[in-house]
Structure formats: C-alpha cells, structure tokens
C-alpha positions in Angstrom: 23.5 -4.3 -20.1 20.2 -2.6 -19.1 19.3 -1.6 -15.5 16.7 -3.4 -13.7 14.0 -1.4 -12.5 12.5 -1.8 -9.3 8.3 -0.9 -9.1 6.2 -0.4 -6.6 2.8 -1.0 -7.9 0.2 0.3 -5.2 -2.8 0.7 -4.9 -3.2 4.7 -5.1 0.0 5.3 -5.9 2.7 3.6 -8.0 6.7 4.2 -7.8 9.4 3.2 -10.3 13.3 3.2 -9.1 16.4 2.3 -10.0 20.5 1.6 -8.0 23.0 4.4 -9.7 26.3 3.4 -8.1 25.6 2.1 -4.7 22.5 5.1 -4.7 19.1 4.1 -4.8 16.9 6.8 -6.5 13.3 7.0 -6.5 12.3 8.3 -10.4 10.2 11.8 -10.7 7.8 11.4 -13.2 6.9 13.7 -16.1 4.6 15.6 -13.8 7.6 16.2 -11.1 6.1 14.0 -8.7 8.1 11.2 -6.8 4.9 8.8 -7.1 2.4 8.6 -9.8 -1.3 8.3 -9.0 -2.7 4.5 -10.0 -5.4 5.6 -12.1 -6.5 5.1 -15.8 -8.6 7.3 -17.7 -10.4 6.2 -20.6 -11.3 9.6 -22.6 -12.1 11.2 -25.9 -8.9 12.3 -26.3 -7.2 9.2 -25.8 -6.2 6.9 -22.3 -4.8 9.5 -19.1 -2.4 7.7 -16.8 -1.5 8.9 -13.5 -1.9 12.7 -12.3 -3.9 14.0 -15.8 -6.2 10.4 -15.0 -6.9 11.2 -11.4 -7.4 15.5 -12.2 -10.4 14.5 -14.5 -12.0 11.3 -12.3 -14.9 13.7 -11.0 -16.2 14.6 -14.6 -15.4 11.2 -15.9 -16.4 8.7 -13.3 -17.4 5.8 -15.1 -14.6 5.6 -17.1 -11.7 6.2 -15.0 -10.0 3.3 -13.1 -8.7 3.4 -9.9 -7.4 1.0 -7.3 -7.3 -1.8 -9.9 -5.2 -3.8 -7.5 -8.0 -5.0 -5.2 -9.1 -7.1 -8.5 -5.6 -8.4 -9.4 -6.1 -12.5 -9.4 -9.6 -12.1 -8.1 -13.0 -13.7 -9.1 -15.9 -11.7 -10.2 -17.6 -13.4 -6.6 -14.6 -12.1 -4.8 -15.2 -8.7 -5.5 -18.9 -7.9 -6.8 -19.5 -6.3 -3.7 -16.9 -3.4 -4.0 -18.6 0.5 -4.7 -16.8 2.1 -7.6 -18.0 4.7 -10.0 -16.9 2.0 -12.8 -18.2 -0.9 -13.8 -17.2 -4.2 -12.4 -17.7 -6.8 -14.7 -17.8 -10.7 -15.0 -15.8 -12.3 -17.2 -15.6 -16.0 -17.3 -15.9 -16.0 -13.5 -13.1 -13.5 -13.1 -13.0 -10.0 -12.2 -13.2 -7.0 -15.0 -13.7 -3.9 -15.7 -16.6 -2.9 -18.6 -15.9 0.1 -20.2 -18.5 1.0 -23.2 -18.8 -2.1 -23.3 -15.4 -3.4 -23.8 -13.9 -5.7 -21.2 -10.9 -4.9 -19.9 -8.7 -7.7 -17.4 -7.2 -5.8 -14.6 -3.9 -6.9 -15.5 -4.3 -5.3 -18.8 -5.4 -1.7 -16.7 -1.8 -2.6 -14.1 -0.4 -2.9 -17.4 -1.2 0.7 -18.5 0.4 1.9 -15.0 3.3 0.0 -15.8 4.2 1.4 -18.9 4.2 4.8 -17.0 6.5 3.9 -14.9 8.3 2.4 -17.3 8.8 5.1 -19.6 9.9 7.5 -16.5 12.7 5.3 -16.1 14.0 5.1 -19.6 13.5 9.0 -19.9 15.3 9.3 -17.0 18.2 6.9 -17.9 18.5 7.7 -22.2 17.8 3.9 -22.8 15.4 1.0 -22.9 14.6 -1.1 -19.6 13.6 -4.5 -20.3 13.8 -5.8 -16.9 12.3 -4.7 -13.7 11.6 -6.3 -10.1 8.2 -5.6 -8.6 7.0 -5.4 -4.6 3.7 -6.9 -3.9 1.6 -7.3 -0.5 2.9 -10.1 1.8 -0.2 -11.4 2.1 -0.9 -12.1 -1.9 -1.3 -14.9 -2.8 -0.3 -17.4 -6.0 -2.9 -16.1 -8.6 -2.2 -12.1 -7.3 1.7 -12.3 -7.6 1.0 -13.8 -11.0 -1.4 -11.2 -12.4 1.3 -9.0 -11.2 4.0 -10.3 -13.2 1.6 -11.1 -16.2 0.4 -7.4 -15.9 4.2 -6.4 -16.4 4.8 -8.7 -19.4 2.2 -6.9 -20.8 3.5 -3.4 -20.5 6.7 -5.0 -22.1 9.2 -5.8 -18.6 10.5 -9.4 -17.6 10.0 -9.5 -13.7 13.2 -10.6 -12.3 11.7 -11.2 -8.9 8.1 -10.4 -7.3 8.8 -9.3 -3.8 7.1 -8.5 -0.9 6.7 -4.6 0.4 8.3 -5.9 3.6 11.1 -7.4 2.5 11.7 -4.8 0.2 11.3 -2.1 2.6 13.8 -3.4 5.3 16.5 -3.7 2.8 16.9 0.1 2.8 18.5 -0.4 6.3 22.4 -1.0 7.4 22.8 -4.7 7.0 26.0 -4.4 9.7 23.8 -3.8 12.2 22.4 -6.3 14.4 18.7 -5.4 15.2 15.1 -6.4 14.8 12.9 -4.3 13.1 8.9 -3.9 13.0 8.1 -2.9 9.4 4.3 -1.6 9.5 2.7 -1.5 6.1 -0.9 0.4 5.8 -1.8 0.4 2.6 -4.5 1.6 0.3 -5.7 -1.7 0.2 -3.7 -3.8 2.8 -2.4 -3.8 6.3 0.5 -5.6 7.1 3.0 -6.0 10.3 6.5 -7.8 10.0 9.3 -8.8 12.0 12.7 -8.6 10.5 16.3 -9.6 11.7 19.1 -7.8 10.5 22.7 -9.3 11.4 26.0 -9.5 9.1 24.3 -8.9 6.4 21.4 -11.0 6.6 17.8 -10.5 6.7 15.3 -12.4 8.1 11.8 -12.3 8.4 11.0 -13.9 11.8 6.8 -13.1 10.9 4.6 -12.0 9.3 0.6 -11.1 9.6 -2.0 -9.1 8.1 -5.1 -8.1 6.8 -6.1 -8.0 3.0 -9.0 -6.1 4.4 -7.9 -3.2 5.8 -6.4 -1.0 4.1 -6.7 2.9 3.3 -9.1 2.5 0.6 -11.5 0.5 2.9 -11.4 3.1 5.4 -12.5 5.3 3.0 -15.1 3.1 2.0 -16.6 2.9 5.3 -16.5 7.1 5.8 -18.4 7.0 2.2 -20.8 4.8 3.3 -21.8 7.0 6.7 -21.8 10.1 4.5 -23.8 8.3 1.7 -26.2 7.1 4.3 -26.7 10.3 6.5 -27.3 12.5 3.0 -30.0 9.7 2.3 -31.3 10.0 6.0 -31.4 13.8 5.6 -32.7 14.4 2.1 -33.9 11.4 0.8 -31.4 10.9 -1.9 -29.0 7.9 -2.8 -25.9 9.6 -4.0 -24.3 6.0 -4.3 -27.0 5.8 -7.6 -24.6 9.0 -8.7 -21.6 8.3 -10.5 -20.3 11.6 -10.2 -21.5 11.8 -7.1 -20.0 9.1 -5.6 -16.4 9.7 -6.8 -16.6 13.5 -4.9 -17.6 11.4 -1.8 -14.4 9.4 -2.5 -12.1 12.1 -3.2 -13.8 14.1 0.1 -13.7 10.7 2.1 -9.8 10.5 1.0 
C-alpha cells in the first residue's frame, strides 16, 4: 500500500511530509531545501516551480505566479483589488490569472505546486503516492477547502482529509500530557489563534479566531504601498505602473 502524504500548501512556501515508522519527516526537495517557494514561472524554456520560479520573478514579473492562495475559491470581485505584477483576470465571475492571454484557474496554478511536492516525495520514497492529506487555514471556508482538494486532483493526489494548520500543528505534541495549548498561526496570507486541549490522547479545539486579512503578504503590501507612494512623492514616478518594478518592491518589502 502507498504512503499518504501530508502537504502543506502555503502561501509563500509549500511543504510535503510523510510518517516513516512512528517518525514524521519533513521531505527536502531537489533544491535541498526543507520548503519549496509557492511560485510558478511561466518561461521560454518551459513552466519553473518553486526556487528556479522565484530566482527569475524580477526579470519575469508578469508571468510568474505567486501567492496563488489568496485566489483559491474566490470571485473576480473578491480580489480585483489585490497589486501583483500578474494579471488578475475575470473569468465567469471567478478569479484568474491571464497569462499571454491564456486563462489559467488558480487551482490549476496550486496544481502545478502540488505536483512538486509530489514528485519530492515519490523521489524520496522509490514509488508512486496517490494519496495525500492537505492543511488549510482555519478560517477557509466551503468553496477554498474545495479548490484545495480540486487543485490536488488535478496534480494527480486523492485528498484523504483537508485539515486545518491548527489542528495539524498541535498533533506534533505528547498526547499523554494534559495541557492547553495557544497555537499562533501568522501566515503569508492569514492570521490565526487557537486554543487546544490535550488529555489521554485527545485533542480538542476549545476556539478558534482569526483574520483572512492579515497575514505576511498583506504586511508587505502595506510597506509597498508607503515605498510606492514616497518614490511618487519624491520623484514623480508611479513604480506600481512598473512591472518589474513592483516585484523588487515586493522582494525588498519581504
């Protein structure tokens, strides 16, 4: 029987694990690293994924995806006001990204990711996964957990179970122990706070609350905007008009 995979798709950065024994081991990628940059590269030489993507975004802007998460499940109207060197598109109502003029759904871009992470795992373990279970922000709702798991039956996994980053977080700790715990999630996209029981082996969430609106990336947002308007202040110049441009002021702002 295959192993079922456990994925952690974020919103920067994108993990891939799996249980050896009673061991669980976070999966290097082909590049060495423990996580795998989130982005998508559309070049002349074919689609980058992960590190070679993101090393390339500052000549490439327009065509390199990033942070494709914040439009998992979302409406065009939901997200039209977001600043990315891409192109947000509408399609039927829904969110998308244009490339060349080519729509792509943002479950088809999480889809890219996944195969990544995929393929690291069957490297690593000499044989095909089919299966894999996949965390998700607490706070996401019906239509984002199931772009999530549509955006894995695309790359070719059945999800087992979509869970959420706090749950899966706490069950890294001793389950004989009887404590409460304060998991604190800031993400690149999300902010979350829960409160977890842990006795004989159970786990319970007492609560939970949050903020889809405040992540990492949004505070990045916010430092691009004061640099982007004090450049325009001091020289006259909108570098948000800049594709290029604008994704130095993201990677300076990160």
């Amino acid at each position: 029987m295959s192993k079922i995979i456990g994925i952690d798709l974020g919103s920067y950065n994108s993990a891939v694990s799996v249980y050896e024994g009673t061991e669980l081991k976070i999966i290097a990628n082909s590049e060495g690293g423990l996580t795998t940059p989130s982005y998508v590269a559309f070049t002349k030489d074919g689609i980058k994924v992960g590190e070679p993507a993101k090393r390339q975004a500052t000549v490439n802007p327009e065509k390199t995806i990033f942070n494709v998460k914040r439009l998992m499940g979302k409406s065009y109207d939901d997200v039209k006001h977001l600043k990315r060197p891409y192109k947000i598109a509408n399609s039927n109502g829904r969110a998308a990204i244009d490339i060349d003029g080519k729509i792509y759904s943002p479950e088809e871009i999480s889809a890219i990711i996944i195969q990544k992470m995929k393929k690291t795992a069957e490297d690593f373990l000499g044989e095909d996964v089919k299966k894999a279970i996949i965390t998700v922000p607490a706070h996401f709702n019906s239509d984002e957990r199931n772009a999530t798991k549509v955006a894995a039956e695309i790359a070719g996994l059945q999800v087992e179970r979509v869970i959420a980053e706090p749950t899966a977080a706490i069950l890294n700790v001793d389950s004989k122990s009887e404590k409460k715990y304060m998991v604190f999630d800031f993400g690149g996209c999300t902010l979350d706070v829960s409160i977890v029981d842990v006795a004989d082996g159970i786990f319970e969430i007492k609560s939970t609350d949050g903020d889809l609106e405040l992540g990492g990336s949004l505070v990045d947002e916010k430092i691009v905007d004061f640099l982007a308007d004090e450049f325009k202040s001091e020289q006259g110049i909108d570098l948000k008009k800049d594709p290029i441009a604008l994704q130095r002021l993201f990677e300076a702002a990160e």
